[in-house]
Structures are given as structure tokens and as C-alpha cells.
C-alpha positions as CSV (number, residue, x, y, z in Angstrom):
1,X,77.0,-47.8,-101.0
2,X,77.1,-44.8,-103.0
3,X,79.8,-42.9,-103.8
4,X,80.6,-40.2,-101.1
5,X,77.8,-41.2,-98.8
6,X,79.6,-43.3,-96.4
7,X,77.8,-41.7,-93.7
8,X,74.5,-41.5,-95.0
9,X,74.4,-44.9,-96.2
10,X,75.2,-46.6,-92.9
11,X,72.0,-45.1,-91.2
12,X,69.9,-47.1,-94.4
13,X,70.5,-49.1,-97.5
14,X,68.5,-47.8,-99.5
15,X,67.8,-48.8,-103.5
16,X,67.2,-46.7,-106.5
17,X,63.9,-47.1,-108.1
18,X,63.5,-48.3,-111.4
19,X,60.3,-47.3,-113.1
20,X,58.2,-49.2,-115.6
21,X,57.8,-46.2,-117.6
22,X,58.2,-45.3,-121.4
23,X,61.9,-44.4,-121.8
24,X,63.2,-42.5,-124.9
25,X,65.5,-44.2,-127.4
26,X,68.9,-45.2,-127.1
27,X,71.4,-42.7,-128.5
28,X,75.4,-43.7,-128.7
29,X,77.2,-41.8,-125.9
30,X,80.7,-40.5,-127.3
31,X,83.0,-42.6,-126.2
32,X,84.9,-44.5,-128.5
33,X,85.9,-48.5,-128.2
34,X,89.3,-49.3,-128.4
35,X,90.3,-52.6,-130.8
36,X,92.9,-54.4,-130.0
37,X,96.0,-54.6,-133.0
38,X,95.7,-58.4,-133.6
39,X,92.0,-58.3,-134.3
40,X,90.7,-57.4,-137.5
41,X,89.3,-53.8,-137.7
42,X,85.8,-53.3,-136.5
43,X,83.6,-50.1,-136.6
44,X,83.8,-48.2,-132.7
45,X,81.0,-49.4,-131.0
46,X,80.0,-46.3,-128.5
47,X,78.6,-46.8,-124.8
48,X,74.6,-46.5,-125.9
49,X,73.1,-44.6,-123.1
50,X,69.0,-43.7,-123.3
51,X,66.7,-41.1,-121.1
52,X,65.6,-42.7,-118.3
53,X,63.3,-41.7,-115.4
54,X,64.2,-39.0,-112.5
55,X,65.8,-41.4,-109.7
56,X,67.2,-44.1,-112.0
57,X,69.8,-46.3,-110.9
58,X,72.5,-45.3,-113.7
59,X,70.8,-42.0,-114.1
60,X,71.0,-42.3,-118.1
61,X,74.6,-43.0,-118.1
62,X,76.9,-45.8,-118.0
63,X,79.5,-45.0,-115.1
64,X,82.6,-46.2,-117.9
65,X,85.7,-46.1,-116.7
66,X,87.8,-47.0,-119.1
67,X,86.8,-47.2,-123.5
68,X,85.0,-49.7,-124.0
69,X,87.3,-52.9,-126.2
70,X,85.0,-54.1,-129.5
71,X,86.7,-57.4,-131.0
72,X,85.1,-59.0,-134.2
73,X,84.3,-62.7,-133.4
74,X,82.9,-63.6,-137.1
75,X,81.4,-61.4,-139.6
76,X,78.5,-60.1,-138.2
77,X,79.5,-61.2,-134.6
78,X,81.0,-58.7,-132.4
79,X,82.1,-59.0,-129.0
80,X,82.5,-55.9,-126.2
81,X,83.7,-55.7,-122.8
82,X,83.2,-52.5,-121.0
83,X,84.7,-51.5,-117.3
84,X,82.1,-49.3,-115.5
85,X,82.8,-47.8,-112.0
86,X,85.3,-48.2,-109.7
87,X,86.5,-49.5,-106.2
88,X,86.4,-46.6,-103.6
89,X,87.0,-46.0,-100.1
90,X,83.3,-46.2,-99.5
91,X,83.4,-49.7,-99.9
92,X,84.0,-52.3,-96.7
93,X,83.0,-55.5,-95.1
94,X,80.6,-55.6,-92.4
95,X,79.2,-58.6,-90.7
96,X,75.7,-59.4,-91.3
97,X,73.5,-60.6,-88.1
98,X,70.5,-62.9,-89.0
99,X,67.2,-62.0,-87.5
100,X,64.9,-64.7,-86.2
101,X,61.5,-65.4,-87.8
102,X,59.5,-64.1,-85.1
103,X,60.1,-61.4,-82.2
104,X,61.1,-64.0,-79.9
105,X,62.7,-66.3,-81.5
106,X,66.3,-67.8,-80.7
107,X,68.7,-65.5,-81.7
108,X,71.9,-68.6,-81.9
109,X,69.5,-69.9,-84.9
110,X,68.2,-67.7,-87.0
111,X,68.0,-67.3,-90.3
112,X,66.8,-65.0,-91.9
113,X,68.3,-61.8,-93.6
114,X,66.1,-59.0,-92.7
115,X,62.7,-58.8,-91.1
116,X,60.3,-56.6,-89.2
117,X,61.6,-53.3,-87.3
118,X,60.5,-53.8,-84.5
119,X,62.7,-58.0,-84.6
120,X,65.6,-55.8,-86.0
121,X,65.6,-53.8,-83.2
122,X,65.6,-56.3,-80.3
123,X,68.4,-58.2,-82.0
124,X,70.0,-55.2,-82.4
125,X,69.4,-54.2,-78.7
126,X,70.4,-57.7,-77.3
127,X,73.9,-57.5,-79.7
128,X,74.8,-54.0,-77.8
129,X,74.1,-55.3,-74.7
130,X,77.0,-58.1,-75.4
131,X,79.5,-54.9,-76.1
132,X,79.3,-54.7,-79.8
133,X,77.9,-51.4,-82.0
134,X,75.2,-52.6,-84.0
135,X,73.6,-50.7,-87.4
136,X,69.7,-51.2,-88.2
137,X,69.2,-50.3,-91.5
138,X,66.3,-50.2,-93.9
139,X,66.3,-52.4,-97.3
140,X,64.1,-51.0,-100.1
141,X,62.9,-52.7,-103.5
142,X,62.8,-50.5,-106.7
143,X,59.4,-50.3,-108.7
144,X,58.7,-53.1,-110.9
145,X,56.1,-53.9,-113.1
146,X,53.7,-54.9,-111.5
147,X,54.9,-54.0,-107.6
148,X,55.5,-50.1,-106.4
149,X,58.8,-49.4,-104.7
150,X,58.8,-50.3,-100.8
151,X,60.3,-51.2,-97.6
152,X,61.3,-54.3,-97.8
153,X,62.9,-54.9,-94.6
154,X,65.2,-54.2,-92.3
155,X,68.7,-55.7,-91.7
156,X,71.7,-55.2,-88.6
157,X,74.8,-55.0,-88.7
158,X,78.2,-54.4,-87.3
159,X,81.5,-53.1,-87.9
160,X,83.3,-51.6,-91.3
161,X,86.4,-53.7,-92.4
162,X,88.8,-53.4,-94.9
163,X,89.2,-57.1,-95.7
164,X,87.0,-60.2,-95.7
165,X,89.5,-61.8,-93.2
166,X,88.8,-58.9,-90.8
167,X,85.2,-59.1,-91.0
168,X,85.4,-63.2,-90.7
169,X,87.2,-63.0,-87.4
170,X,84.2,-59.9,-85.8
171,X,81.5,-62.8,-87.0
172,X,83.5,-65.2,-85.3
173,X,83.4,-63.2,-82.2
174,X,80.0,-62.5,-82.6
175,X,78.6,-66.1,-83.2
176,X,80.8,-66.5,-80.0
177,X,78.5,-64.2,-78.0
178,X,75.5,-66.2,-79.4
179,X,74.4,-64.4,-82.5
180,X,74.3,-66.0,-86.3
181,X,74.9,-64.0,-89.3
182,X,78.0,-63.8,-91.9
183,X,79.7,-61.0,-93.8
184,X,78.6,-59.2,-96.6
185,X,80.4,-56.5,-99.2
186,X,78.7,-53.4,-98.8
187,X,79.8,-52.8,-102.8
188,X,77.2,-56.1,-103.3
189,X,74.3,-54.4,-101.1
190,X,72.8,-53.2,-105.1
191,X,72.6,-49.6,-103.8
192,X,76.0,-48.5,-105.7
193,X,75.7,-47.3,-109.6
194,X,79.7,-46.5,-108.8
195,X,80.4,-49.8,-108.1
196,X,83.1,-52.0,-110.5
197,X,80.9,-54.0,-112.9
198,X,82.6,-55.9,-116.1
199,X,80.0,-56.6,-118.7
200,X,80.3,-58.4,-122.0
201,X,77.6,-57.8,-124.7
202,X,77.8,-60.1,-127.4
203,X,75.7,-59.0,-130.6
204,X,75.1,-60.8,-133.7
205,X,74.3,-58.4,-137.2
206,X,72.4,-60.8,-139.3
207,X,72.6,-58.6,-142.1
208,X,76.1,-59.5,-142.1
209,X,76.1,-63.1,-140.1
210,X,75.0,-65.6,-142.1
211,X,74.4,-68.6,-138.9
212,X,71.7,-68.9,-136.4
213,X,71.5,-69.0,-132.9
214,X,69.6,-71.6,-131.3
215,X,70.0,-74.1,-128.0
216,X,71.6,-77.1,-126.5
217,X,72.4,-79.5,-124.2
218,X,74.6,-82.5,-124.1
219,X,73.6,-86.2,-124.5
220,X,70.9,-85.8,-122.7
221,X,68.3,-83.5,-120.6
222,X,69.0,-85.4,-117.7
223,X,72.7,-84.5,-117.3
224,X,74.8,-81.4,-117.3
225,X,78.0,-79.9,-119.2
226,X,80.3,-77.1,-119.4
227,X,79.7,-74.8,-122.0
228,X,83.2,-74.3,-123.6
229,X,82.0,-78.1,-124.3
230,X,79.4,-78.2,-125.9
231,X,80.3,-74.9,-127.9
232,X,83.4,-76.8,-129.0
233,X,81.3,-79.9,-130.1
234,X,79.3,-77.5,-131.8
235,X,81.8,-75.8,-133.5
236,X,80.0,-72.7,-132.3
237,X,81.4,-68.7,-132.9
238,X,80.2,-68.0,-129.3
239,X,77.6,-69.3,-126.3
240,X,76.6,-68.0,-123.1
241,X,74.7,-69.9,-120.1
242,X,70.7,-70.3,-120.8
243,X,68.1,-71.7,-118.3
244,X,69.0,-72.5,-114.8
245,X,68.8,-76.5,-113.8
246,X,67.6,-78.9,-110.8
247,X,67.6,-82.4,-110.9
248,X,70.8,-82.0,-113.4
249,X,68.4,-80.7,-115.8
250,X,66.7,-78.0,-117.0
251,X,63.9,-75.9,-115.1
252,X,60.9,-74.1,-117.2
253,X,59.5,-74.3,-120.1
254,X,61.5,-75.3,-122.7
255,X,61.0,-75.5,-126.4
256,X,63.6,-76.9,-129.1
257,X,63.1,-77.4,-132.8
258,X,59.2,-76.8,-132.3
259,X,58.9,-79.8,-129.8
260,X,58.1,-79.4,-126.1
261,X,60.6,-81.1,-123.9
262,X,60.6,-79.1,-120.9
263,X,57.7,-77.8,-117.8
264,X,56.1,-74.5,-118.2
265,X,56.0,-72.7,-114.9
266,X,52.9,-71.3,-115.4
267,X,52.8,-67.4,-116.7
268,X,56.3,-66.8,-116.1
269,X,58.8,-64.8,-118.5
270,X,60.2,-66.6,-121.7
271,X,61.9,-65.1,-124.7
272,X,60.6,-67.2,-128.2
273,X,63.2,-67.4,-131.0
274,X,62.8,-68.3,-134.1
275,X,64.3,-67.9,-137.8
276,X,67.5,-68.8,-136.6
277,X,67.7,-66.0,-134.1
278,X,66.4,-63.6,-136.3
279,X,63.3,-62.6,-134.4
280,X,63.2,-62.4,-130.9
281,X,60.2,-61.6,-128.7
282,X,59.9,-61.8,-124.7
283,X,56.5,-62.7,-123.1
284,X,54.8,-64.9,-120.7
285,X,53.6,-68.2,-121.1
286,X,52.1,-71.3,-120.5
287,X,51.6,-74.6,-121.1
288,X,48.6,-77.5,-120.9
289,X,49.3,-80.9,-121.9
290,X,46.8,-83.4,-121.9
291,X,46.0,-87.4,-122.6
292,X,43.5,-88.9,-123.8
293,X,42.3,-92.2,-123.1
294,X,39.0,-93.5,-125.2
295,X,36.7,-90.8,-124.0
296,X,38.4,-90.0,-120.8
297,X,40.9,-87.0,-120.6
298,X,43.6,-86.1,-117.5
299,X,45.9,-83.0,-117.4
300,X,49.8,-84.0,-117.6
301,X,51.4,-82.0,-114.7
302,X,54.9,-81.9,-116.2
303,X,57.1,-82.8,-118.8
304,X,60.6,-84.4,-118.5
305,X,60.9,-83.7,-114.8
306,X,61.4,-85.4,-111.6
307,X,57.5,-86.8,-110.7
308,X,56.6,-84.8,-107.3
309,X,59.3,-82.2,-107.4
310,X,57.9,-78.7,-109.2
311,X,61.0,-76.4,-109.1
312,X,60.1,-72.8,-109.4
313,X,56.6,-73.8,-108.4
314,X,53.8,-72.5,-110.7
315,X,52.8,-76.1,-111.7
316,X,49.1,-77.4,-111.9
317,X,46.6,-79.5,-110.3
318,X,47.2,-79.0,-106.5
319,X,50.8,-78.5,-106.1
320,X,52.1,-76.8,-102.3
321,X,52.3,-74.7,-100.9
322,X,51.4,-72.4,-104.2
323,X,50.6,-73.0,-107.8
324,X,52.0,-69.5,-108.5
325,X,55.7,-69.0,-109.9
326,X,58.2,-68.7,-106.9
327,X,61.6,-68.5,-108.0
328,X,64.0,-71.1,-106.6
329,X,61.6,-73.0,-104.2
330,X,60.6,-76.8,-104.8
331,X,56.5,-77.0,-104.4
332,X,55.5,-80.7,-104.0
333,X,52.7,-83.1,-105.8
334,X,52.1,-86.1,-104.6
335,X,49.6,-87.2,-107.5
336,X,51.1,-86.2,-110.9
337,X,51.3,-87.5,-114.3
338,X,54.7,-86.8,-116.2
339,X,55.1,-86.8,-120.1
340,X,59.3,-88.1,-120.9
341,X,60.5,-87.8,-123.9
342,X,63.8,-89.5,-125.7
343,X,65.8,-86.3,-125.1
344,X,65.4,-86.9,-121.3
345,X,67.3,-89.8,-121.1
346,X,66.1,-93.2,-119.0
347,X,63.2,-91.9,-116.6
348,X,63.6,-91.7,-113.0
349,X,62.7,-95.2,-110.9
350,X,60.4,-95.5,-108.4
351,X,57.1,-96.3,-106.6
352,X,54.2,-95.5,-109.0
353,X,53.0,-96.6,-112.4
354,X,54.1,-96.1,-116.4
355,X,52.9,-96.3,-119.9
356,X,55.5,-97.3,-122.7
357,X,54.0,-95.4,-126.0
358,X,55.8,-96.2,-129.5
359,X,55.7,-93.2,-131.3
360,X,52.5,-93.6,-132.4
361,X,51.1,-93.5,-128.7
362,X,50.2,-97.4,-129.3
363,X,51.0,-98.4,-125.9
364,X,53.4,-101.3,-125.3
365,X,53.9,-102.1,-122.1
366,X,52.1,-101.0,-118.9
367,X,54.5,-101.3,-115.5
368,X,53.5,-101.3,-111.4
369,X,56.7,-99.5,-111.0
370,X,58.7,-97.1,-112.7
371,X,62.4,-96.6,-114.4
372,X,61.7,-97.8,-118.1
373,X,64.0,-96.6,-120.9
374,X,62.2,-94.2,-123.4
375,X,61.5,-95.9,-126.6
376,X,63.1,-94.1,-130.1
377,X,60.4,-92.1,-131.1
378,X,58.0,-92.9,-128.1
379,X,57.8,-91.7,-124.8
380,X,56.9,-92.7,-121.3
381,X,54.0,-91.5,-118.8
382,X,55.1,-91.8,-115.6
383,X,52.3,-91.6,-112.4
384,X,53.0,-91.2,-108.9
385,X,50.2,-91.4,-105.8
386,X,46.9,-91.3,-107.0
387,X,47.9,-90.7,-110.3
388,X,48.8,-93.8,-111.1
389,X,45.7,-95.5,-110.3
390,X,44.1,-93.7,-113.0
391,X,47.1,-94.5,-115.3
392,X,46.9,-98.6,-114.3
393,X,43.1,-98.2,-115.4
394,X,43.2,-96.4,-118.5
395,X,45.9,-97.3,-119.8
396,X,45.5,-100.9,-121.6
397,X,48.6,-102.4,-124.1
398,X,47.8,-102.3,-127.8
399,X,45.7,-99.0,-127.7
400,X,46.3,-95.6,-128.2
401,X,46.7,-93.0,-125.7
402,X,46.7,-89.5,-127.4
403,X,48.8,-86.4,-126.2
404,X,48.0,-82.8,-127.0
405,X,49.5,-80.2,-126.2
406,X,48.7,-75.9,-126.0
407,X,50.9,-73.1,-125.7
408,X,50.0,-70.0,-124.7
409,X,51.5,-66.6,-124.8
410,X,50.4,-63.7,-122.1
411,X,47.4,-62.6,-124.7
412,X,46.2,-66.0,-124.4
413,X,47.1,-66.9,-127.9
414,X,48.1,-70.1,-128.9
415,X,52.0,-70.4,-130.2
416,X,52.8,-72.4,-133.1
417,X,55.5,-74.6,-132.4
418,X,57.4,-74.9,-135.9
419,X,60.6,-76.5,-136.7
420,X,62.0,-73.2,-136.2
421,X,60.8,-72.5,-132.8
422,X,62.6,-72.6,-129.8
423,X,60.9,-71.4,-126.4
424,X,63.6,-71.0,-123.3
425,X,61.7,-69.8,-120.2
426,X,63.7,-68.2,-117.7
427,X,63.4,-64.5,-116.4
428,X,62.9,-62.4,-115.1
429,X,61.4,-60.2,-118.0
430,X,63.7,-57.2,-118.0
431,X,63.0,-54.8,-121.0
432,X,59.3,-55.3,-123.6
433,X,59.2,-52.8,-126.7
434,X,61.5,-50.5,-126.0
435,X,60.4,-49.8,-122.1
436,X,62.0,-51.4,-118.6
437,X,59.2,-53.9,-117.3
438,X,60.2,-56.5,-114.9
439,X,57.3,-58.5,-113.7
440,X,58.9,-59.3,-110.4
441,X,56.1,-60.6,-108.5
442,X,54.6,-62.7,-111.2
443,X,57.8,-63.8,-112.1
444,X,58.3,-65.2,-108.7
445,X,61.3,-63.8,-107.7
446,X,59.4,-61.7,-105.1
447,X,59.1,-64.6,-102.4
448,X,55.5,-65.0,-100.9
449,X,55.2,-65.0,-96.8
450,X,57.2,-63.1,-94.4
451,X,60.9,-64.4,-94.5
452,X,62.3,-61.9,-97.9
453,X,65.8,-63.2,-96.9
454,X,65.3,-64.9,-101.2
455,X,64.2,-61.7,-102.5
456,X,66.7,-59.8,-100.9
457,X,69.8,-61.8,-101.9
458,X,68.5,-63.0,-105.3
459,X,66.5,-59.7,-106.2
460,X,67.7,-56.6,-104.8
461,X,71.7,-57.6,-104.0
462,X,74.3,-57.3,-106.3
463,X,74.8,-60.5,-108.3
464,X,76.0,-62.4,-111.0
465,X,74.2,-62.1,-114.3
466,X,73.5,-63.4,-117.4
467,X,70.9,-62.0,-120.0
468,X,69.2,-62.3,-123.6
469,X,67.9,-59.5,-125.6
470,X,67.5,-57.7,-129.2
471,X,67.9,-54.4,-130.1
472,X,66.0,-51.7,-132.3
473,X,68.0,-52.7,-135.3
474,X,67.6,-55.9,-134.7
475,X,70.9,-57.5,-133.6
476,X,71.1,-60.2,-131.2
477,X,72.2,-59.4,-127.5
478,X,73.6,-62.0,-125.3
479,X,75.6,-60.2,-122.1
480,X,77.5,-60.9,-118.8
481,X,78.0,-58.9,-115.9
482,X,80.1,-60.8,-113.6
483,X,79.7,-60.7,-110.2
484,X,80.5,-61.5,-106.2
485,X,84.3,-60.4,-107.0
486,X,84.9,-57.3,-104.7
487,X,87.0,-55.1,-106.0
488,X,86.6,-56.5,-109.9
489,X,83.0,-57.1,-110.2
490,X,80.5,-56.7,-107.8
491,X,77.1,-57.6,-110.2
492,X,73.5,-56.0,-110.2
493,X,70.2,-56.6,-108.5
494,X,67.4,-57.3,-111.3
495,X,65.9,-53.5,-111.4
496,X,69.3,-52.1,-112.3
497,X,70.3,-55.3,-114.8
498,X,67.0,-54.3,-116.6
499,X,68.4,-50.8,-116.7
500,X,71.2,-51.7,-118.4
501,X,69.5,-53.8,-120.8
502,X,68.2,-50.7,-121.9
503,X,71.1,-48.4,-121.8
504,X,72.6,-50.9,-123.7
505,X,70.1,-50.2,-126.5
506,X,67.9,-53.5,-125.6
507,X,64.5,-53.3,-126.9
508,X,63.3,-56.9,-125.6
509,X,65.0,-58.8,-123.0
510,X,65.2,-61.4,-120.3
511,X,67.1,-62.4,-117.3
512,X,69.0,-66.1,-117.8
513,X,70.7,-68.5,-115.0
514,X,73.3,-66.4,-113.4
515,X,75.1,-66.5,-110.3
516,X,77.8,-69.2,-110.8
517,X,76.4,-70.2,-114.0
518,X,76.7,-66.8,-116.1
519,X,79.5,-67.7,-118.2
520,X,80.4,-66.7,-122.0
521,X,82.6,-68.5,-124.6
522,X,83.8,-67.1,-127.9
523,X,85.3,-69.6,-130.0
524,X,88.7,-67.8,-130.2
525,X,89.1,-66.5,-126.9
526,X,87.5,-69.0,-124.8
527,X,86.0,-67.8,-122.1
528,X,85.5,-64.5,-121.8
529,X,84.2,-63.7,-118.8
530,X,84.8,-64.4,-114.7
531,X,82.5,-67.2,-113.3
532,X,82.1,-66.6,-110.0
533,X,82.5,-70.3,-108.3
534,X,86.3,-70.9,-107.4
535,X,85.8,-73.7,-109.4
536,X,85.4,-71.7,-112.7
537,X,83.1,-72.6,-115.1
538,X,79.8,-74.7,-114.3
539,X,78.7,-77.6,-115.7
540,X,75.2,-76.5,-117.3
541,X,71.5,-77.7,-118.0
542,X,71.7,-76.0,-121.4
543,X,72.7,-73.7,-123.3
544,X,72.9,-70.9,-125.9
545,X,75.0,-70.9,-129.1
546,X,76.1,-68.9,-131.9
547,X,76.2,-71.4,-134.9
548,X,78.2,-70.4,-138.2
């Protein structure tokens, strides 16, 4: 909640808009950063803070609260962790009662976070009349891109407590008199700009840093590991978290060394890097991949994925329930053709057909079922449903079957994939030339339908996160504001991370994998950040790095 506004804020919950609107550029605020004695000297790196919009969620400002602390990593590589905000009085635990989907649903089993007045209101009603004092309050959604600030929905809840343990033993009562629900920080709601945030920006000067930047992932796509790992292996300078995974691998398109070894989701955010990490740029994009057989031609619906499973949706060729980018929801195929390469490891077994290609696209073997290892230098088409019918007809041992491939950025241009090209799609889009511009909707992290409990938890609440970006003079951006940590960190919602992004003097950026995956590594501190899992640090799709 905000700062001061205790009352107020328990009658709504309300968030700041963020507009897609020109803002001026960034200009250093004057407070100094603070290196540490055992570090070699670095220039003060200030708090950059830029004009933004009336009824921004910072309002132009970071909130710091103490000097920012700027370490050098390696020439050129610079590493610093800022403490914004602060814990307050205004801050509690409520619990959080689930609304059913419709008005007269069961109220034992619902699930959903927020819905319709008039549902909030019975549930609301029927929780007083079992001696409890319920809250309805309103949830808004900033102004994205390409969606104007709204309702959202509307949420209850009940009681103010100072400790989680408090608040667990109300929802325990509560659940007792037939509701569902769970607690919730009110410091997490994405409503407070006075909230404690720690955020590490990493930025790389290539006029002084002579490496690159560029991905990976361990022995293969199909398997996960932790960062400080594969950083290590590397002998990287630094690394953060990159795309998030499903399947132990990763999700969206996914472009290393100019080859194409993972699925677009079709139109959705991507940031292309190439020379090294020396030019950034943040678009949409997407992908068409196609085989040829003689004459006859069919559209591949994926590449190195699981056959019938489209995570994040926005796949082709009659995928459900949508064909349209939906952050964090599995749509289903049950006819598709899937391209694996050797990077993916042995292909999934199964019910279906296959085509062995050598890495001429001579194919060597043709199989009524599926699981056979990629060949070095080949790859494997893999059909499922009616799919593979067309696979078992065309495809004939000793001939050629021919694979092409398009990329496409939001202009409908085609992308050259070089040797230097690497392609990670992930977003949210946060910040394009200079200007906040989060394409929510397209970007599918506005859920379709009814039930927003996704887009309020993912979207608008406070959360972990992890992002890429560049700034005006060019220098490399990689940050982490930790998150789900009352009292340390509470995170952002996406509006207000894009804000940052932009205070921070981002001219492009993007929204990574966060949540439990945002993590950071530096090669002599290790890891520099809080993951949020009590675990610690996740074991990862793939990564980012920081190569000297």
C-alpha cells in the first residue's frame, strides 16, 4: 500500500499507471555510490532518474534509501546494488479469499483471485454472515502499450496482521467456516513505490571490456543447470537467468550462434544480440519453418520441443484453445511436426512417426514410433496424430527432405541469422527507443477469458524479476530486483519494472524468467542477489553470460 494511506488503501488497491508515452532522457540524480575499500576504485555511478509522465509509479525518482555500492567486476564490467524504499507500518498480512468462477459457484472450491463485483460481493456477504469483517477492494491494471488502464477486478479480504503466522492461523479459521483463499503481503499487492526493493544492475562498457556476452545451457537443451555452474564452466565475469523453461528446457524462440534451436511463440517480445553484445535491439518476432518433400511442402509446428505441448501458446496450425501468445499456459496439438536438433539431446519417445536426416537432410531411417537419438550433424522430424501419416508418406530413405527456415521481426522483415546472432525470446518488452512500451496483451501476459487470477499475480503483483537492456551510451544492462521477501524485497509488477528500466537509463529492454529463477553471479562474489525459492538458486533452461 502506499505510504501513509493505510486507510485509503484498504477501501481499493489501486495501481499506478504507467503510460506508453515519450519520456525525456535520463539525467544522473546526485547521489553518490559508495565503493567498498577492497575493491579497486571505480567512477560514482549516480541513481539515473528521467521525466516521466504525471501519475507514474516512481514519479521520476528512485525512492533510494541508502547510496547506492558500485564494485568493478572486470574492466569495463561494473556491478551496483541499490536499496530503494523501506518497510513501514503500512505494511501487514491479510488473508486473501478466493472467489468462485461464477455467481453461484461453491464457495469451499474456488479459485480464483479476483472476479466480477457483483461475485465479490456475495462472497463477501456470505464471509460476514459467518462472523468475520470482510474488505472488497478494486484491482486496477496500469496503461500498457497496447491496453488502457482499467479495472481489472475485484478481490476480498480479511483482517490486518503483523506476521505471516498470524495471518495463517485467520485462513485457517476461515477455510474452517468453508471459504478458500490464502494470505497475501499487502507490500507485494504492486501498489507501493515505498516499498523495499534490492536491485542489482550489472553493465558492461565495451569501450573498455574487451569480451562478449552471449548464451548458454549445459549439455544439452533438454536438461537444466544452476547458473553459478555453468558460469564457472565458462569461466564467465558474470551471468544472470535468461529464458524461462518447461519440459526441463527452454520456452520461445531461441537463437544461438545464428542457428535456430528453439520455438517462436508467434509475435511475442525478443531482444536480438549480436557482435558480442555490442548491439542490442528489442522487437517482436516470428518464426516459419518448413519441409520440403519433392514438390510437396508442410509447415514444422515447433522446434526442439515436446510434440503436442505449445507452452506459452502462440504456435501454428490449429493449436487450442488459442494460437495467440498466453503467457504460462500449455495450448495443445494433436497433429504436429517437430524439427530436433543435436543440441536437444535424444528426442522424446512415443506414439507417432520420425525421419532420421544426416546433415545433408538425406534421410536414413524412417520409424512407426518415436525416441531416436539425433544424428551429429543431422536432425530428427518427429510427427504425432495426423501428422505423422503425412511424414510415413513423404518421407522415403535415401532422399532428401529440405528444411527452410524465416525469421521475421515486427516490420515483417526477414532477420539474418549470422554466426554472430543470438535471438532469446522472452518478455515482456519493457522499454523500445528510449520510451516505456510494454505490449502486455500481445505479449500474453494479459490472460484471455474471465478468470485474471494469472494476470493479477504474474502482471500487476509484486514479484521477482529479472531483466535485459542497453542504454544510450551503449553499455550492456543486465538487472535483478529480488522479490517475495517481506520486509527485504518485495519485487515489482511489469508496468513499474518497465519504469525502472527507464529510470535506470535503459533505452531498449526486456523482461527475462523471474520469480524463483532471477538469479545473478559475478565471478568473484558469487551470487549476488536473493533467489526467492528456500531452496536458493534454480537450476535453469539457459542462460546469459559475461565472457572475458
Amino acid at each position: 500500500m502506499h505510504r501513509n494511506t493505510l486507510s485509503a488503501v484498504a477501501a481499493a488497491v489501486t495501481l499506478l499507471a504507467v503510460s506508453a508515452a515519450p519520456a525525456t532522457a535520463a539525467t544522473p540524480a546526485a547521489t553518490p555510490a559508495a565503493t567498498p575499500a577492497a575493491a579497486p576504485a571505480a567512477a560514482p555511478v549516480a541513481a539515473p532518474v528521467a521525466a516521466s509522465p504525471s501519475g507514474s509509479f516512481f514519479g521520476g525518482k528512485l525512492p533510494l534509501s541508502a547510496p547506492a555500492v558500485t564494485t568493478t567486476v572486470a574492466p569495463g564490467v561494473t556491478l551496483t546494488s541499490m536499496s530503494l524504499g523501506a518497510k513501514d507500518a503500512g505494511d501487514y498480512w491479510t488473508v486473501h479469499v478466493y472467489l468462485p468462477a461464477t455467481i453461484d459457484g461453491p464457495l469451499n472450491t474456488a479459485g480464483t483471485a479476483l472476479g466480477a463485483r457483483e461475485i465479490a460481493d456475495r462472497v463477501a456477504a456470505a464471509v460476514r454472515e459467518k462472523g468475520f469483517e470482510p474488505r472488497v477492494e478494486e484491482v486496477t491494471t496500469a496503461a500498457f502499450a497496447d491496453r488502457p488502464a482499467g479495472t481489472l477486478g475485484w478481490i476480498v479480504r480479511v483482517g490486518r496482521y503483523a506476521t505471516s503466522a498470524e495471518a495463517a492461523t485467520a485462513l485457517s479459521a476461515i477455510r474452517a467456516a468453508g471459504f478458500a483463499g490464502g494470505t497475501r503481503y499487502t507490500a507485494q499487492d504492486g501498489t507501493d513505490p515505498g516499498a523495499p526493493q534490492k536491485v542489482h544492475l550489472l553493465r558492461v562498457d565495451f569501450r573498455q571490456f574487451r569480451g562478449t556476452v552471449g548464451t548458454d545451457f549445459g549439455a544439452a537443451l533438454n536438461g537444466t543447470e544452476k547458473l553459478t555452474d555453468l558460469a564457472a564452466a565458462a569461466g564467465a565475469v558474470a551471468g544472470i537467468n535468461a529464458q524461462w523453461f518447461y519440459n526441463s528446457a527452454p520456452g520461445g524462440m531461441y537463437v544461438k550462434d545464428g542457428k535456430l534451436i528453439g520455438s517462436a511463440t508467434q509475435g511475442r517480445a525478443g531482444i536480438k544480440i549480436t557482435r558480442g553484445g555490442r548491439a542490442v535491439d528489442v522487437d517482436t518476432y516470428t518464426a516459419r519453418v518448413t519441409l520440403r518433400a519433392g514438390r510437396d511442402s508442410v509447415e514444422i509446428d515447433g522446434v526442439n520441443r515436446v510434440p503436442g505441448e505449445i507452452w506459452n501458446c502462440g504456435g501454428v496450425g490449429g493449436d487450442l484453445p488459442t494460437e495467440k501468445p498466453q503467457h504460462d499456459l500449455k495450448c495443445t496439438d494433436a497433429s504436429e511436426l517437430v524439427l530436433f536438433t543435436p543440441e536437444w539431446g535424444t528426442p522424446p519417445a512415443g506414439a507417432g512417426a520420425e525421419a532420421v536426416l544426416d546433415a545433408r537432410g538425406t534421410v536414413t531411417a524412417v520409424n512407426a514410433s518415436r525416441g531416436t537419438a539425433v544424428p551429429a550433424g543431422g536432425s530428427v522430424v518427429q510427427a504425432i496424430g495426423d501428422s505423422a501419416a503425412w511424414l510415413l508418406e513423404h518421407a522415403k530413405a535415401g532422399e532428401r527432405l529440405r528444411v527452410s527456415e524465416r525469421i521475421e521481426d515486427g516490420r515483417g522483415r526477414r532477420v539474418a541469422l549470422t554466426p554472430d546472432t543470438t535471438i532469446l525470446q522472452v518478455g515482456p518488452s519493457l522499454v523500445r527507443d528510449g520510451r516505456v512500451s510494454v505490449n502486455a496483451a500481445a505479449d500474453g501476459v494479459i490472460r484471455e477469458g474471465t478468470d485474471q487470477t494469472f494476470t493479477y499475480n504474474w502482471t500487476v503483483r509484486a514479484n521477482p524479476r529479472s531483466m535485459i537492456g542497453t542504454d544510450s551510451r551503449g553499455r550492456l544492462m543486465l538487472v535483478v530486483v529480488d522479490g517475495r521477501q517481506d520486509g527485504y524485497s518485495e519485487g515489482l509488477g511489469v508496468a513499474q519494472t518497465a519504469e525502472l528500466m527507464k529510470l535506470l537509463g535503459a533505452r531498449e529492454a526486456m523482461n527475462l524468467d523471474g520469480g524463483g529463477s532471477s538469479v545473478m553471479v559475478t565471478s568473484g562474489g558469487g551470487i549476488v542477489n536473493r533467489p526467492s525459492d528456500a531452496a536458493g538458486q534454480r537450476s535453469l533452461g539457459n542462460v546469459i553470460l559475461v565472457r572475458p
